[in-house]
C-alpha positions in Angstrom: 104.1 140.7 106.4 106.7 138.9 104.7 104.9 136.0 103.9 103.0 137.4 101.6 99.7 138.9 103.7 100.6 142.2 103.7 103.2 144.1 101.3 103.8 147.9 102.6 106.2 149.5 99.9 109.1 151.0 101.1 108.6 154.7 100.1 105.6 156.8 99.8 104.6 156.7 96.2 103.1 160.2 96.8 106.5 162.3 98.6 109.0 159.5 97.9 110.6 160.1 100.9 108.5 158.8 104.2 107.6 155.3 104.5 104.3 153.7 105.4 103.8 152.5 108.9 101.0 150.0 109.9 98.0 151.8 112.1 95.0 151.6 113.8 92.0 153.6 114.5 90.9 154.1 118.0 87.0 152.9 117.8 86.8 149.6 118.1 83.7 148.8 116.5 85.2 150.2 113.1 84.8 147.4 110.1 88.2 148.6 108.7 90.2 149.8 111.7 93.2 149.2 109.8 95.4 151.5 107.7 98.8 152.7 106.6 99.9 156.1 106.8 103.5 157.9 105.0 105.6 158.9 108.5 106.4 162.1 106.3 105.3 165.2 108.6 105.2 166.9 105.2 102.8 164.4 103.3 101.2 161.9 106.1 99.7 160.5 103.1 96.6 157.7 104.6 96.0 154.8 102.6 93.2 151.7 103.3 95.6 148.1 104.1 93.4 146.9 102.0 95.2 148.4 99.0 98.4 146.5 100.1 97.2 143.4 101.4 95.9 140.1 100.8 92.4 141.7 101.2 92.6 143.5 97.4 91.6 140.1 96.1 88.8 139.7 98.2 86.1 142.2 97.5 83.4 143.0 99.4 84.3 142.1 103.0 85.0 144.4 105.7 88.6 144.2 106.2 88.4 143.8 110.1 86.8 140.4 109.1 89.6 139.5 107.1 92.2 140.5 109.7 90.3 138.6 112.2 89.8 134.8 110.2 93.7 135.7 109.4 94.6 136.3 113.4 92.6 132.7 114.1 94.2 130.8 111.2 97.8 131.5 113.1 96.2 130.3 116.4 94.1 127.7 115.5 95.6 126.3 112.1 93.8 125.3 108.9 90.9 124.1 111.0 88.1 125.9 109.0 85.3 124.5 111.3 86.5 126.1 114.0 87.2 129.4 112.6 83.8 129.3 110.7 82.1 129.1 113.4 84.2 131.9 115.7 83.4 134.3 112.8 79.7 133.8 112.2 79.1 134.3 116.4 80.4 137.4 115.8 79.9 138.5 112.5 76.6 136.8 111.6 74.8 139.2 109.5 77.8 140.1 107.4 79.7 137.7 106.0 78.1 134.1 104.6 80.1 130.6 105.3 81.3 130.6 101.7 83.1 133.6 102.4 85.2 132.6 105.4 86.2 129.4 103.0 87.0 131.9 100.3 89.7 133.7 102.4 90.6 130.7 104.0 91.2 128.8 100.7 93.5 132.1 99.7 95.5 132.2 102.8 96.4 128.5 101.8 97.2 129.8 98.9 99.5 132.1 99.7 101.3 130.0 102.7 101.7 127.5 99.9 103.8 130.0 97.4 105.8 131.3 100.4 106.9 127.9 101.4 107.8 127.1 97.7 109.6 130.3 97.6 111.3 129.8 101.0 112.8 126.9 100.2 114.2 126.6 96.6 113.9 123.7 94.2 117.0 123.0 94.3 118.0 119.0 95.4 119.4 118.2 98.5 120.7 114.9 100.6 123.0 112.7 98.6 126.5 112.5 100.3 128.8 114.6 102.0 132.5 115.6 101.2 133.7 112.5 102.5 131.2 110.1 100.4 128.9 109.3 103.5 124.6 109.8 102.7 123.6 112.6 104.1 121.1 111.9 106.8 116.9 112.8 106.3 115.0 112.4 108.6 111.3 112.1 106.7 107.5 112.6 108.4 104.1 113.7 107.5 101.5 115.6 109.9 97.8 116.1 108.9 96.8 119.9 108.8 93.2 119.7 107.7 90.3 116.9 108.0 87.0 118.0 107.1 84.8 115.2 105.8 86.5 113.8 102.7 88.9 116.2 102.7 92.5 116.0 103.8 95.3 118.0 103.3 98.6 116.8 104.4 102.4 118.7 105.0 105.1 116.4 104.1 108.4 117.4 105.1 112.0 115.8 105.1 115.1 117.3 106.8 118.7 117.0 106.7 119.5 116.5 110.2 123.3 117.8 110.3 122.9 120.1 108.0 119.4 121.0 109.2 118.4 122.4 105.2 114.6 121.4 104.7 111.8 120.4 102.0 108.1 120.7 102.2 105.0 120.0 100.1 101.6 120.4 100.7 99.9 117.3 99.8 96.1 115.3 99.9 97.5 112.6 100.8 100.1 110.5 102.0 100.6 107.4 99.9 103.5 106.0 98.9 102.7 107.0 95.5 102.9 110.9 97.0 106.0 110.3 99.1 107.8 109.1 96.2 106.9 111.6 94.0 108.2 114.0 97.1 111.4 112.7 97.6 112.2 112.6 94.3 111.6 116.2 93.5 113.5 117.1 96.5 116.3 115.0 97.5 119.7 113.5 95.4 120.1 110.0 94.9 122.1 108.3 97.7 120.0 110.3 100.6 119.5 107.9 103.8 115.9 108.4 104.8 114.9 108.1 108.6 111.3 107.5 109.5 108.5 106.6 112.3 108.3 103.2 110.0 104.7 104.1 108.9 103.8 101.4 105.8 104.0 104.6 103.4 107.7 104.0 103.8 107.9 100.7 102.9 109.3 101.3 99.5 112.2 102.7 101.2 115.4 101.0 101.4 117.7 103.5 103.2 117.8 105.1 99.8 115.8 106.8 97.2 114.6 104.1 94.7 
C-alpha cells in the first residue's frame, strides 16, 4: 500500500472517527471481491478499493483482474509475456492484450515515482570526514526484454554507508551511465564495478 497501489485514508470521511480496513468478500467467483469498510460499529461505512487505488485510473476492468496482473507482477517481475498470457487463460473473454499492457505500463509507472520519491535527489559519494572517496559500488540488471524493447535498473551504492541511487533506464550505455552518476553521486566518488566496457570511461572517479 505504501508504494503507491493502494491509498486507504486514515479516517472515515463519512463519521471521522473509524478507519478503513482492507476486505474481502466470501464468493470467489466475484469480479470485484475487494473492498474497504470504516471499523466504526456506528457507521461501517463500505466503499469499492477501486475508489482508493491504482484501479480509479483504469476504467472499465473488473478490479479482481487488476488485483490479479498486480499479485503476478510481484512474483514474476516486469515480464509482460508471461503475465499476458496467465491473464488471458483465465480471463479470456474479458479483458483484451492491450489492456493488461495498459495496467502493466501504469504499475511501471508508479514503481518509478516511488523509487524517485524513496530515495531523494540529493548527491551522495564524494569523501568522508577524513578526506577518503567514499566507496560505490555501481551495476546494472535488465528488468524487461520484449522484442526491441529493453528497460534497464541502474543502481549505485555506497557500500559503508549502504545509502543508494536508482534509475530506470532503456539502456545501458556509457552515455546513460554517465548521465546517472552524475545526477546522483559528488565528485571524488570511487566507483566499483563487474568491469563491463560501459565502464570504461571510469577512472576510479566521476569524470
Amino acid at each position: 500500500m505504501n508504494k503507491g497501489f493502494i491509498y486507504i485514508p486514515e479516517k472515515c470521511q463519512t463519521c471521522n472517527i473509524g478507519k478503513f480496513e482492507l476486505k474481502k468478500y466470501n464468493k470467489e467467483d466475484m469480479m470485484n471481491p475487494y473492498y474497504i469498510r470504516c471499523n466504526n460499529t456506528k457507521c461501517r461505512k463500505k466503499k469499492s478499493l477501486r475508489t482508493y487505488s491504482f484501479m480509479n485510473k483504469i476504467k472499465n476492468i473488473p478490479a479482481s483482474i487488476c488485483f490479479m496482473i498486480l499479485e503476478k507482477f510481484f512474483i514474476i517481475g516486469l515480464n509482460a509475456v508471461k503475465i499476458t498470457k496467465i491473464i488471458k487463460e483465465k480471463y479470456n473473454k474479458l479483458i483484451k492484450e492491450r489492456h493488461i499492457q495498459k495496467i502493466l505500463e501504469f504499475i511501471r509507472k508508479i514503481i518509478y515515482v516511488y523509487m524517485k520519491n524513496k530515495y531523494n535527489t540529493t548527491l551522495i559519494g564524494g569523501f568522508d570526514n577524513e578526506g577518503n572517496p567514499k566507496i560505490v559500488a555501481i551495476d546494472e540488471s535488465l528488468f524487461v526484454h520484449e522484442g526491441n524493447l529493453q528497460i534497464w535498473v541502474i543502481g549505485g551504492i555506497e557500500t559503508k554507508y549502504r545509502r543508494i541511487r536508482l534509475e530506470i533506464t532503456l539502456n545501458r550505455n556509457s552515455q546513460t551511465i554517465k548521465e546517472f552518476i552524475n545526477n546522483n553521486f559528488k565528485e571524488g566518488t570511487h566507483f566499483t564495478h563487474d568491469g563491463w566496457t560501459g565502464y570504461n570511461f571510469l577512472n576510479n572517479n566521476i569524470t
